[in-house]
py3Dmol code that shows the C-alpha trace and the ligand (Angstrom):
import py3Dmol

protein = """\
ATOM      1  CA  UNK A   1       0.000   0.000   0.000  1.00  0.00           C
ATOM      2  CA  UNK A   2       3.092   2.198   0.094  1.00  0.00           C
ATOM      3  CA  UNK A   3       4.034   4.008  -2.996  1.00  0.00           C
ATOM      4  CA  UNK A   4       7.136   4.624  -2.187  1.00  0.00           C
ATOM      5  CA  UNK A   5       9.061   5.719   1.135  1.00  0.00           C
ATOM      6  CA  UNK A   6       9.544   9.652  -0.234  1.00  0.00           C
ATOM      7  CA  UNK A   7       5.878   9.843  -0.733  1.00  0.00           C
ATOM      8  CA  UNK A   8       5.258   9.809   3.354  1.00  0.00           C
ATOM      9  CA  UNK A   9       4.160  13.225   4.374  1.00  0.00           C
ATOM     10  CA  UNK A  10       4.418  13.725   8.487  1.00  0.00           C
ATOM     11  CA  UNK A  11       4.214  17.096  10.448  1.00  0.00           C
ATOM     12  CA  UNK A  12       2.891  19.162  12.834  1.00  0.00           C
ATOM     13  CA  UNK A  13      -0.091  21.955  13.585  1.00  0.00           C
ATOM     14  CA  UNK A  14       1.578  23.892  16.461  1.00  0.00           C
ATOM     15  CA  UNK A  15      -1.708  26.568  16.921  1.00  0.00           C
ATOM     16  CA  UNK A  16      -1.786  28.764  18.979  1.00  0.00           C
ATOM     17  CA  UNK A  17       1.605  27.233  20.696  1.00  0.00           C
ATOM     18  CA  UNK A  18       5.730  28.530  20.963  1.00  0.00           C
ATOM     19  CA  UNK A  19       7.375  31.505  20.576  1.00  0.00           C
ATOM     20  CA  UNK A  20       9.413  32.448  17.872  1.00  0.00           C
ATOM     21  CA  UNK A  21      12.588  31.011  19.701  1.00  0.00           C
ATOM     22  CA  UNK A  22      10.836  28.184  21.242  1.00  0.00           C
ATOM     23  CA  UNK A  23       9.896  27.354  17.383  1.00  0.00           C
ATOM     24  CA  UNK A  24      13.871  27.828  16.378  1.00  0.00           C
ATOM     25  CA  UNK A  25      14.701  25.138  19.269  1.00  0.00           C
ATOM     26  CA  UNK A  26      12.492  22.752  18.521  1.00  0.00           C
ATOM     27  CA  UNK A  27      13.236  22.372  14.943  1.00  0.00           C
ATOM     28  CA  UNK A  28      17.535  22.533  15.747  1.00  0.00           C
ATOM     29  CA  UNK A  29      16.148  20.112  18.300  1.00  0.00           C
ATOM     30  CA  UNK A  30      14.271  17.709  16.045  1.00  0.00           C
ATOM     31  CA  UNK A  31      16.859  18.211  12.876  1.00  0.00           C
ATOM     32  CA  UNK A  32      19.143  15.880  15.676  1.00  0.00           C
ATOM     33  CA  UNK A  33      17.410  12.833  16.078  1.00  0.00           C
ATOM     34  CA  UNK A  34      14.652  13.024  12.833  1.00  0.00           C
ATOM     35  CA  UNK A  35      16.005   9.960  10.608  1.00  0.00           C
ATOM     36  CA  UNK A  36      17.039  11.998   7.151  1.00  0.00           C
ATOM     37  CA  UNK A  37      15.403   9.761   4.401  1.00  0.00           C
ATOM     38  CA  UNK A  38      12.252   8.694   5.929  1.00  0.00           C
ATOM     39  CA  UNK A  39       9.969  11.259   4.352  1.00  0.00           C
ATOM     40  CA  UNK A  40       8.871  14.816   3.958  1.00  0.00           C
ATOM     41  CA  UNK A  41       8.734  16.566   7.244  1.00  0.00           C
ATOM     42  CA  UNK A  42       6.858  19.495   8.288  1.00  0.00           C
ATOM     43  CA  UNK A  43       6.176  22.350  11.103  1.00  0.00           C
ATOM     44  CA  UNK A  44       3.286  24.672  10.623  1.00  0.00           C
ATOM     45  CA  UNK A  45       4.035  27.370  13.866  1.00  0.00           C
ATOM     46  CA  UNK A  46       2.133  30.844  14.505  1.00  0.00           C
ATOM     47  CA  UNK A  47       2.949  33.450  12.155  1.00  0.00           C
ATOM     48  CA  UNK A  48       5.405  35.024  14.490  1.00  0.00           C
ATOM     49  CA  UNK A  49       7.637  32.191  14.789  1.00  0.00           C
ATOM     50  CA  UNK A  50       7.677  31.524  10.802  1.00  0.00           C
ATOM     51  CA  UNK A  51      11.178  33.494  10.177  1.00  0.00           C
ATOM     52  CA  UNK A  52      12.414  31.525  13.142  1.00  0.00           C
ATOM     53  CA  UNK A  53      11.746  28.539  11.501  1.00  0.00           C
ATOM     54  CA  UNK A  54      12.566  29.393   8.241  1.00  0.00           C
ATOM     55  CA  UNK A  55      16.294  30.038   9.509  1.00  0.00           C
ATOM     56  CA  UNK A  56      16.620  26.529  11.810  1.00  0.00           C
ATOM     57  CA  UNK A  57      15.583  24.720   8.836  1.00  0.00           C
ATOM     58  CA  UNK A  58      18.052  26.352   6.611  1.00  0.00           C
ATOM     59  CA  UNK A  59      20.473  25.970   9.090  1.00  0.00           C
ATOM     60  CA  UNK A  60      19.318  22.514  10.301  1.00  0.00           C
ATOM     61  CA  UNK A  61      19.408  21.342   6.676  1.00  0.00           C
ATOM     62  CA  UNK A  62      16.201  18.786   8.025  1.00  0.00           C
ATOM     63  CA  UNK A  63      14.035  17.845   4.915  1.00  0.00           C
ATOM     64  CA  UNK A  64      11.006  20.102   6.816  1.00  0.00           C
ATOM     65  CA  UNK A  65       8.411  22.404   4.838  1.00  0.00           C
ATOM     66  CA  UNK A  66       7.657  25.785   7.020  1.00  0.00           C
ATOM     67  CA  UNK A  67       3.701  26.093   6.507  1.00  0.00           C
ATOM     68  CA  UNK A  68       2.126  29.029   7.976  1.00  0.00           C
ATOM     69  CA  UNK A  69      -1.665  28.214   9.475  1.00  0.00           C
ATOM     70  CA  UNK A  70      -3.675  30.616   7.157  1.00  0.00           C
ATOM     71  CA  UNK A  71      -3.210  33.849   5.003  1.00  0.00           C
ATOM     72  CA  UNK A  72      -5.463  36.187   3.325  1.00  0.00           C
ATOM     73  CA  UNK A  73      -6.143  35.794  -1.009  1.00  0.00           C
ATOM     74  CA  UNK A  74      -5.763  38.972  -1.092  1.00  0.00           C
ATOM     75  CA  UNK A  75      -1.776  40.111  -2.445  1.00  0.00           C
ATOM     76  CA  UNK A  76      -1.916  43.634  -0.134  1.00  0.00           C
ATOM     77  CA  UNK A  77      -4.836  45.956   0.952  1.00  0.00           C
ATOM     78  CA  UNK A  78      -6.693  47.775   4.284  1.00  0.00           C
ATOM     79  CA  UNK A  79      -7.317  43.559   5.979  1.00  0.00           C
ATOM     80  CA  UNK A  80      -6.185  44.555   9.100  1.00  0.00           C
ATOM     81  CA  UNK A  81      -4.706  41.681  10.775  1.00  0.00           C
ATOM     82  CA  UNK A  82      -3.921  39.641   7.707  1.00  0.00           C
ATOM     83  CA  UNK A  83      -1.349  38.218   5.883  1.00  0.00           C
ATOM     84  CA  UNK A  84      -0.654  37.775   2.400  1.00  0.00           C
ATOM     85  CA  UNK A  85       0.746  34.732   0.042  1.00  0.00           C
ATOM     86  CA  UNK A  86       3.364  37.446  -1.299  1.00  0.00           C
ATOM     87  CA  UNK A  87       4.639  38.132   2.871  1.00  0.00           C
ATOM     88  CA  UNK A  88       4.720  34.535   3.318  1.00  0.00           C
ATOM     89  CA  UNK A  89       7.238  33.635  -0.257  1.00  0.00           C
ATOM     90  CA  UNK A  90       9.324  36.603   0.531  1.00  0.00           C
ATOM     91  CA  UNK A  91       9.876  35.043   4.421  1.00  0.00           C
ATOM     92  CA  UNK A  92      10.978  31.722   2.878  1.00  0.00           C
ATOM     93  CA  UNK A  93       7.873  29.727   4.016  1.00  0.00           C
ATOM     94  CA  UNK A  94       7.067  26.943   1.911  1.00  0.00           C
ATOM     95  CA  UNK A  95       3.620  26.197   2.231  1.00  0.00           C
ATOM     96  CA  UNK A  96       0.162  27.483   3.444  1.00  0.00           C
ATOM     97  CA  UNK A  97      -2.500  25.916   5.696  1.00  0.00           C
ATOM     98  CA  UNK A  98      -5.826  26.220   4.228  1.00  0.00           C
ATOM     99  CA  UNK A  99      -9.505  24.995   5.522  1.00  0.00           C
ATOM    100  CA  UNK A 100      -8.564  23.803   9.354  1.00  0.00           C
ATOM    101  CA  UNK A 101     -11.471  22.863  11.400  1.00  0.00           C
ATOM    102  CA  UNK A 102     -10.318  25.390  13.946  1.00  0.00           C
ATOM    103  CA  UNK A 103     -10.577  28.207  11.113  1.00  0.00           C
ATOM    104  CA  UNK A 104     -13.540  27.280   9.394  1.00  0.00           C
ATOM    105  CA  UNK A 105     -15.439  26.540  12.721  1.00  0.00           C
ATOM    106  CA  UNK A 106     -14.159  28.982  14.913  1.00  0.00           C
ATOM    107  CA  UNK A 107     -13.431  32.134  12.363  1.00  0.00           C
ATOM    108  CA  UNK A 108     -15.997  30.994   9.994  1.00  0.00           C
ATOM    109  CA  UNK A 109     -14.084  30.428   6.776  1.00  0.00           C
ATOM    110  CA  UNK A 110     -16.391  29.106   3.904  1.00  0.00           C
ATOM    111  CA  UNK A 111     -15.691  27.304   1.400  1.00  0.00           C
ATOM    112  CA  UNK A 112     -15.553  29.772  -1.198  1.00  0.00           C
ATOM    113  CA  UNK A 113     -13.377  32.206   1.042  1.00  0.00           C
ATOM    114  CA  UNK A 114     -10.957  28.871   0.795  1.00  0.00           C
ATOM    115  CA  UNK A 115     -11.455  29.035  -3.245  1.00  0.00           C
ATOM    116  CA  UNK A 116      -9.550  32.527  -2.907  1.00  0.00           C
ATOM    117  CA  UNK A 117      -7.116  31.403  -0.659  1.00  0.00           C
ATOM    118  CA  UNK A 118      -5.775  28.185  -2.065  1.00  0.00           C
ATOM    119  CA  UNK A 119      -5.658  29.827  -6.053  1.00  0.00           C
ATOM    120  CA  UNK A 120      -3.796  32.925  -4.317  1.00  0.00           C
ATOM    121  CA  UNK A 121      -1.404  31.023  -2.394  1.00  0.00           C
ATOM    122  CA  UNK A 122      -0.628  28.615  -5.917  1.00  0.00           C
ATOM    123  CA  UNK A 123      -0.421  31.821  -7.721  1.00  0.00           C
ATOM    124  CA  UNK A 124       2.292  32.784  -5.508  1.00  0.00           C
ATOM    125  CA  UNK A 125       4.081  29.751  -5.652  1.00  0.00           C
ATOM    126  CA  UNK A 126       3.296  27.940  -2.237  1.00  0.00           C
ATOM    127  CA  UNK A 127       2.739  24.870  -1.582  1.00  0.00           C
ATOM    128  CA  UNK A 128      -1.201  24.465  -0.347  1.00  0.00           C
ATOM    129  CA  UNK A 129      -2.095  21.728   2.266  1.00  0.00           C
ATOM    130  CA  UNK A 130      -6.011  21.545   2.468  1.00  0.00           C
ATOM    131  CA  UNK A 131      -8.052  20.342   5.617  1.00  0.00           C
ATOM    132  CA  UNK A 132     -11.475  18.679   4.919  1.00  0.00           C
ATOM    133  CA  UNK A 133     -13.608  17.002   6.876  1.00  0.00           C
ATOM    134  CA  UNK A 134     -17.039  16.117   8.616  1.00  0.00           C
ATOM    135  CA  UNK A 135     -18.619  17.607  12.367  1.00  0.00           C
ATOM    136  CA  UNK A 136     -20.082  15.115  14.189  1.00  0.00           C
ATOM    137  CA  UNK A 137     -23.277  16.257  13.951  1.00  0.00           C
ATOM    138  CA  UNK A 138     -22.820  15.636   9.947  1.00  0.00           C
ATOM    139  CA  UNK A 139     -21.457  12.295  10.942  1.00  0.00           C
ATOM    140  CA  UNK A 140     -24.015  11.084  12.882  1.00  0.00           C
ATOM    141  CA  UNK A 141     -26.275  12.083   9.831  1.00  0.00           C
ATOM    142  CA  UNK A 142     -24.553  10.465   7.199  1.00  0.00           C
ATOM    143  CA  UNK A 143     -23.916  13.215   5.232  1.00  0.00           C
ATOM    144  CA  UNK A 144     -19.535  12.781   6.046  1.00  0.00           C
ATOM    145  CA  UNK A 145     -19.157  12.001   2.523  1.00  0.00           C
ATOM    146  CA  UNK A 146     -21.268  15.127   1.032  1.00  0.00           C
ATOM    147  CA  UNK A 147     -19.394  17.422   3.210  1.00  0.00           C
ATOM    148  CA  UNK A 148     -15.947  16.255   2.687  1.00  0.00           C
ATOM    149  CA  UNK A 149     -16.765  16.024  -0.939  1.00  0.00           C
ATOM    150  CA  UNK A 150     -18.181  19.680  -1.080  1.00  0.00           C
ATOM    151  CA  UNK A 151     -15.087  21.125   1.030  1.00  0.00           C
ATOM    152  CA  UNK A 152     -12.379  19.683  -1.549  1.00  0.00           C
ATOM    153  CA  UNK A 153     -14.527  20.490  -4.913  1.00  0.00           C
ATOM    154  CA  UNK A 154     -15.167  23.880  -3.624  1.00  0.00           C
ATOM    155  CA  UNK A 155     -11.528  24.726  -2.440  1.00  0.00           C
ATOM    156  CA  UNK A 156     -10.066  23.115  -5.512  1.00  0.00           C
ATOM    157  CA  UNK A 157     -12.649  24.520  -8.420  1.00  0.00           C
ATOM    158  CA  UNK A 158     -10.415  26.369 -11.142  1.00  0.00           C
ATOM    159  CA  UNK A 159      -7.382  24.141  -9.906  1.00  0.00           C
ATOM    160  CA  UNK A 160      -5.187  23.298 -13.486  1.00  0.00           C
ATOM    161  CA  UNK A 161      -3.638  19.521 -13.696  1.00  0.00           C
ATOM    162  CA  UNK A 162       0.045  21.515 -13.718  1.00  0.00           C
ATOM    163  CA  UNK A 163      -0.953  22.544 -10.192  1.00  0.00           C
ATOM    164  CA  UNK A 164      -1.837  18.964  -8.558  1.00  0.00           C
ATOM    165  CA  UNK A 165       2.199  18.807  -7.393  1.00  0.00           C
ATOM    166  CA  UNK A 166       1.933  21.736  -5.436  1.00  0.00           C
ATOM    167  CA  UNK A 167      -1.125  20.272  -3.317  1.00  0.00           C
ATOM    168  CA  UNK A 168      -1.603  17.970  -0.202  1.00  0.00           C
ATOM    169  CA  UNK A 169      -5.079  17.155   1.095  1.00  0.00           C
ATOM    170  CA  UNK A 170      -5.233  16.341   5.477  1.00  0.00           C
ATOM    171  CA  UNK A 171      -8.620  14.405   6.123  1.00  0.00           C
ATOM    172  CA  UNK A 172      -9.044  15.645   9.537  1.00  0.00           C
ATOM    173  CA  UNK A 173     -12.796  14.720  10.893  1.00  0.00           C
ATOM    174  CA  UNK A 174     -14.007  18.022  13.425  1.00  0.00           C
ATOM    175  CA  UNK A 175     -14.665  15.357  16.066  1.00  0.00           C
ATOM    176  CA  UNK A 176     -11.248  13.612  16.054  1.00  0.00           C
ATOM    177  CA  UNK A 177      -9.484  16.493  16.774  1.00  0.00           C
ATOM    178  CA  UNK A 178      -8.259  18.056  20.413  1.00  0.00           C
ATOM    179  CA  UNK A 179      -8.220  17.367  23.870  1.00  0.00           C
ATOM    180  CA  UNK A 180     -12.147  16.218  23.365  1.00  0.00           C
ATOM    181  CA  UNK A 181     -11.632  14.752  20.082  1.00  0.00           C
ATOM    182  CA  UNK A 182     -11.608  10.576  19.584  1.00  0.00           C
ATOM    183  CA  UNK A 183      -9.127   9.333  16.777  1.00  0.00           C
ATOM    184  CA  UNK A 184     -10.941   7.657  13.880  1.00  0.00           C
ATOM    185  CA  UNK A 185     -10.534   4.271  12.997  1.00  0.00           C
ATOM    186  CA  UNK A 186      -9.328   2.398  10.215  1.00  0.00           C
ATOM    187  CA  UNK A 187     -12.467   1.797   9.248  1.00  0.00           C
ATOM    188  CA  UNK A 188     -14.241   5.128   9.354  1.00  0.00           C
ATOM    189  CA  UNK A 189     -10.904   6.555   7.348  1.00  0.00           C
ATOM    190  CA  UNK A 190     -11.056   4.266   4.602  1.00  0.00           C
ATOM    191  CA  UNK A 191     -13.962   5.325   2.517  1.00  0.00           C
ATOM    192  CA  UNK A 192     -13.329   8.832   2.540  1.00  0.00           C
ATOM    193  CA  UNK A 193      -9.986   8.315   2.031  1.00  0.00           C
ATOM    194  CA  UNK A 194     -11.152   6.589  -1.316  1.00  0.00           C
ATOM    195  CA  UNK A 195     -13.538   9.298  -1.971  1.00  0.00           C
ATOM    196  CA  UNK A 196     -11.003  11.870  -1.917  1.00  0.00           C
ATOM    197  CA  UNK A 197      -8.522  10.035  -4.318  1.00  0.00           C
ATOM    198  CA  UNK A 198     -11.329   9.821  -6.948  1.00  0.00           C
ATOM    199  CA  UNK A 199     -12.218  12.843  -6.895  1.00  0.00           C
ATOM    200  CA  UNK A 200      -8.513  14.154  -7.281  1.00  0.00           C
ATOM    201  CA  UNK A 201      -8.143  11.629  -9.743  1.00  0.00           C
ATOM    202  CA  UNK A 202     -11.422  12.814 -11.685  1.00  0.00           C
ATOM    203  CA  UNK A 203     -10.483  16.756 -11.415  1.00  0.00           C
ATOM    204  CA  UNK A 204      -6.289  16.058 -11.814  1.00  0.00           C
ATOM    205  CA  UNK A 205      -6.139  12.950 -14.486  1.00  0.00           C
ATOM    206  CA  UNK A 206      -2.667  11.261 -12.995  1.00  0.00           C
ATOM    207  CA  UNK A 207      -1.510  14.155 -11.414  1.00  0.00           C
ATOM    208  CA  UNK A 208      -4.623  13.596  -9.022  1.00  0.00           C
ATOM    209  CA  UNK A 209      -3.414  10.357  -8.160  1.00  0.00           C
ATOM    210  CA  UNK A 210       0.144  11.160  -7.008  1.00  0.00           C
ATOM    211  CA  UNK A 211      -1.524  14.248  -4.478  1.00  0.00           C
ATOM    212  CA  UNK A 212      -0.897  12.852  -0.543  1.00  0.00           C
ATOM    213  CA  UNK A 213      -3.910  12.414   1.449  1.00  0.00           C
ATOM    214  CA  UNK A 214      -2.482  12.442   5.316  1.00  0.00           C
ATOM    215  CA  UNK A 215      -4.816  11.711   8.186  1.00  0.00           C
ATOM    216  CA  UNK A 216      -5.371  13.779  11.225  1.00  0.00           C
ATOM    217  CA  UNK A 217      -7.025  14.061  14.705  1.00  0.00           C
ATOM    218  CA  UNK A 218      -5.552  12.249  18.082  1.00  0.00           C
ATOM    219  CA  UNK A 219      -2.926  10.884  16.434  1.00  0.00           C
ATOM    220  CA  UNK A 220      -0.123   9.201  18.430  1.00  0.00           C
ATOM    221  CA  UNK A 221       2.704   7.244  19.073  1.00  0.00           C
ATOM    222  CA  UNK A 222      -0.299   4.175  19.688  1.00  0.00           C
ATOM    223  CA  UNK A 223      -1.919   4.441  16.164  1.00  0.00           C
ATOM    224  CA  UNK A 224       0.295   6.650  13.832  1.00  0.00           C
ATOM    225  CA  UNK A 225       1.175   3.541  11.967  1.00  0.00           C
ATOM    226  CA  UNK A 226      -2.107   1.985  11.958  1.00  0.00           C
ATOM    227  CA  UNK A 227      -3.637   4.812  10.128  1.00  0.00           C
ATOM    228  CA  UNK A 228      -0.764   4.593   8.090  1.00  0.00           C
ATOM    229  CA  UNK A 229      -1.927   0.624   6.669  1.00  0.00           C
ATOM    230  CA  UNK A 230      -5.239   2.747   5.433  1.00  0.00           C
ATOM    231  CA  UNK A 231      -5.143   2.360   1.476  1.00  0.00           C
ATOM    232  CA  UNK A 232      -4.484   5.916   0.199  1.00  0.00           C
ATOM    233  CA  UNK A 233      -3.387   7.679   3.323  1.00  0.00           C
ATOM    234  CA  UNK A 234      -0.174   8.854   2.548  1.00  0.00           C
ATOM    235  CA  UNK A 235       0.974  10.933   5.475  1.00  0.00           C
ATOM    236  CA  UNK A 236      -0.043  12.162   8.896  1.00  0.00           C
ATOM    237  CA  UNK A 237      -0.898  15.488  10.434  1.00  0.00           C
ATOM    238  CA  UNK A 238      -0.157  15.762  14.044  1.00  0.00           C
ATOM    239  CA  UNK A 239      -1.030  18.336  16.649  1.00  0.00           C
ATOM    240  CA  UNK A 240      -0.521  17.591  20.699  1.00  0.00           C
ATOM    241  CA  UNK A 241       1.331  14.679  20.061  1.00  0.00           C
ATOM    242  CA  UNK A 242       4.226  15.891  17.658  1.00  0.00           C
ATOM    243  CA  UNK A 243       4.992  19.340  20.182  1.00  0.00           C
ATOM    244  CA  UNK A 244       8.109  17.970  21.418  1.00  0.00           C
ATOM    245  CA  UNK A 245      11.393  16.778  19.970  1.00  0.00           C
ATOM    246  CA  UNK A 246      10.472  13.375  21.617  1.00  0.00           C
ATOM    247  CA  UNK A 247       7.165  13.308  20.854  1.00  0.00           C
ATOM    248  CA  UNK A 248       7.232  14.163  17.153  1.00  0.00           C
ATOM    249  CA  UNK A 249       9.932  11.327  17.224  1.00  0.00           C
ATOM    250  CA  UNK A 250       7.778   8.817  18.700  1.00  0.00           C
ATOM    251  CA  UNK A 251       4.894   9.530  16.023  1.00  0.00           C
ATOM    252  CA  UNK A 252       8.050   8.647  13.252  1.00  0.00           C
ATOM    253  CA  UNK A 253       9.205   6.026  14.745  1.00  0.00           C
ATOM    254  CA  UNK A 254       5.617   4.484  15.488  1.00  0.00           C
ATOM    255  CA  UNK A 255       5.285   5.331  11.575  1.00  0.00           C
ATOM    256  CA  UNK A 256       7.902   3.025  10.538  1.00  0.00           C
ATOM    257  CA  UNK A 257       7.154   0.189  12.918  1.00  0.00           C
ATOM    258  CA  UNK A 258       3.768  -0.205  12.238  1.00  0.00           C
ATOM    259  CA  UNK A 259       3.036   0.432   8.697  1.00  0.00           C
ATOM    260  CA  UNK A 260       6.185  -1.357   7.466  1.00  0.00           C
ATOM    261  CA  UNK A 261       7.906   1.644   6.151  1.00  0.00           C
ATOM    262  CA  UNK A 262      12.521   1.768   6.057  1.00  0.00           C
ATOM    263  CA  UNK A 263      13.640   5.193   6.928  1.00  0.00           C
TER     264      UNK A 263
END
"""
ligand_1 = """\
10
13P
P -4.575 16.780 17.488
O -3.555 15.798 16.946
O -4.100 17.500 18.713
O -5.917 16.130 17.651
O -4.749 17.930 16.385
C -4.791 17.588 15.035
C -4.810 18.814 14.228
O -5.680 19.669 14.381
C -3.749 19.002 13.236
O -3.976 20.129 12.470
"""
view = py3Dmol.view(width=600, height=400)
view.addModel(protein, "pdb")
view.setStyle({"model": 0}, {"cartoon": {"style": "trace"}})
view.addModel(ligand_1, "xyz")
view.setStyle({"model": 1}, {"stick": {}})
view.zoomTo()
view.show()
């Protein structure tokens, strides 16, 4: 079920969490234990800690992307509080966070405002790495699929074929996530997993079909790997769990234990 080891995908949400030299640390930190060749790393830290990062990873050399957690589709203009795709390039950052639950539920992002955002920040050359995914209340409904298949169509309308390597879809169901949040299993992954990949393969040809799909919500050093085994899954997206050097190492090494993946 692996495509290959390079294809893994594995990082971190920090929120609303580290300073900017807290952020510098931790990366210096992880770029001396993180095996080199297991993957694609990376660290998605408040705004104010993104030219931290940017510097420990060039300095660190660590194979790590520096995501910031959301930025405005517009390139400059009176959006007070905001940040642009254009800010985030010139910083060094490599990609941009678009569609968390936390943003769409608790800012109330729609999915058109995520339309703008993901064909600004590929206009701009970042790298995009889109959250979808069900409430519970849609869940317990049976409308997961609907939703999840709205979010991505929505966010990814317009999208060209050239653009598919620039993209990386995180399945993250609303009531997985956090403190109060239960992981998902196997089982309630798999479909939508599926469901994703045809609908990147329907919109993206090929292109669609090489796009990761990670997993996230409660993911830990317990079931990284197992969610790993789910056809299609291609990475995970970590938030509590990966906060530490250690911890971010135990979710790797869990990673390669489990699902069978060589660093
Ligand atoms: P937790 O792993 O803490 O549930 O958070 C997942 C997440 O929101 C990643 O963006």
């Amino acid at each position: 079920m692996w495509i290959n080891s390079s294809s893994l995908l594995l990082g971190t949400n920090l929120k609303m969490n580290q300073t900017a030299a807290e952020t510098g640390r931790f990366i210096i930190e992880l770029a001396e234990v993180l095996p080199r060749s297991f993957g694609q790393y990376f660290i998605i830290p408040p705004f104010t800690s993104l030219a931290a990062a940017v510097r420990a990873r060039d300095e660190s050399e660590l194979p790590v992307w520096i995501g910031a957690q959301n930025m405005h589709w517009e390139p400059s203009g009176a959006f007070t509080g905001e940040i642009s795709a254009a800010m985030l390039t010139a910083l060094g950052v490599d990609l941009a966070l678009l569609g968390h639950a936390e943003r769409r539920g608790l800012f109330h992002e729609t999915d058109e405002d995520l339309q703008r955002k993901v064909q600004a920040a590929l206009a701009a050359g970042l790298r995009v790495l889109l959250c979808i995914g069900e409430t519970a209340g849609e869940r317990a409904n049976a409308v997961g699929l609907e939703t999840v298949g709205r979010q991505l169509k929505i966010a990814l309308n317009g999208i060209a074929a050239d653009q598919a390597p620039m993209l990386q879809v995180a399945y993250e169901p609303v009531w997985s996530i956090g403190a109060g949040g239960t992981p998902a299993t196997p089982d309630d992954i798999a479909p939508v997993a599926t469901a994703i990949r045809g609908l990147l393969v329907s919109q993206f040809g090929d292109g669609g079909g090489a796009i990761p799909i990670l997993y996230g919500g409660s993911v830990d050093p317990t079931n990284a790997g197992i969610f790993l085994q789910v056809p299609e899954i291609t990475g995970l997206f970590v938030g509590r769990a990966a906060w530490t050097p250690p911890g971010f190492l135990a979710i790797v090494d869990s990673a390669r234990d489990m699902s069978g993946r060589q660093s």
